[in-house]
N, C-alpha and C positions, 0 to 999 in steps of 0.2 A: 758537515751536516750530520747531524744523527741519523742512525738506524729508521728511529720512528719517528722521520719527518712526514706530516700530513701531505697525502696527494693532493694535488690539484683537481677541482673539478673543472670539466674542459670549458664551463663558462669562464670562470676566475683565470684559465690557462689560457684562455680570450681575453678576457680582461686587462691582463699582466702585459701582454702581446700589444694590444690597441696602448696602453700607456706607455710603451717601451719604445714603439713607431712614432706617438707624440712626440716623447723628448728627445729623442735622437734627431729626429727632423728636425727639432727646433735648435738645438748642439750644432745640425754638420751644417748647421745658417749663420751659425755667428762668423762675424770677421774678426774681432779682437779678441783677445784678454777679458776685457771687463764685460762685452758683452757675455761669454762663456760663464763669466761669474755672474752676471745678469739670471740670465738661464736657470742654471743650479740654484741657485737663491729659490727662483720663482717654482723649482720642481722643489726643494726641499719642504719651501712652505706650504706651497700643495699638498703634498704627502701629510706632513703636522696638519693638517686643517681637515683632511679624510680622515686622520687618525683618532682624531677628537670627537669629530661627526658621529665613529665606530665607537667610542665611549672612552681615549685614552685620556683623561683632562689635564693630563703634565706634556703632551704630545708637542704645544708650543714652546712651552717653558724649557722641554731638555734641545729641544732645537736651537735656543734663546743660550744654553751654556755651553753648545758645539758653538756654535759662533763666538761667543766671548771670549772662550779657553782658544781659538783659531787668533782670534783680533789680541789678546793680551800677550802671547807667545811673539807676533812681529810689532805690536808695542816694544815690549822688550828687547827686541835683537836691534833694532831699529836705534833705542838708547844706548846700544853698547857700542851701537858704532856695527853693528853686524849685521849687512843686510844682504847676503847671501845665503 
């Protein structure tokens, strides 16, 4: 973190708190695997869809190439026969 990272105002340090008690809740719920990826799925796109709301307009679209750069990477391994 930089020197001059911006403080938190103690609502936003509320804010961050109340969102971090949501998905954790919703984390230490899952029983499997793909539920956990259920999860994160559903907290990432939330995030992209706040972020857009706040004016970022590429906020789905770079969510959209962490996932494909994720899915093309065990594509691959998956064809070489490496799936570890």
């Amino acid at each position: 973190m930089s020197g001059t990272a911006t403080k938190l105002t103690p609502e936003a340090r509320r804010r961050l708190q109340n969102l971090a008690r949501f998905w954790n809740e919703r984390i230490q719920a899952v029983r499997s695997d793909a539920a956990l990826a259920q999860v994160c799925f559903d907290r990432a796109r939330a995030a992209a869809r706040q972020s857009q709301r706040d004016g970022n307009s590429r906020a789905m679209h770079e969510l959209a190439e962490v996932l494909a750069t994720w899915a093309q990477r065990h594509e691959d391994a998956h064809a070489r026969g490496n799936t570890t």
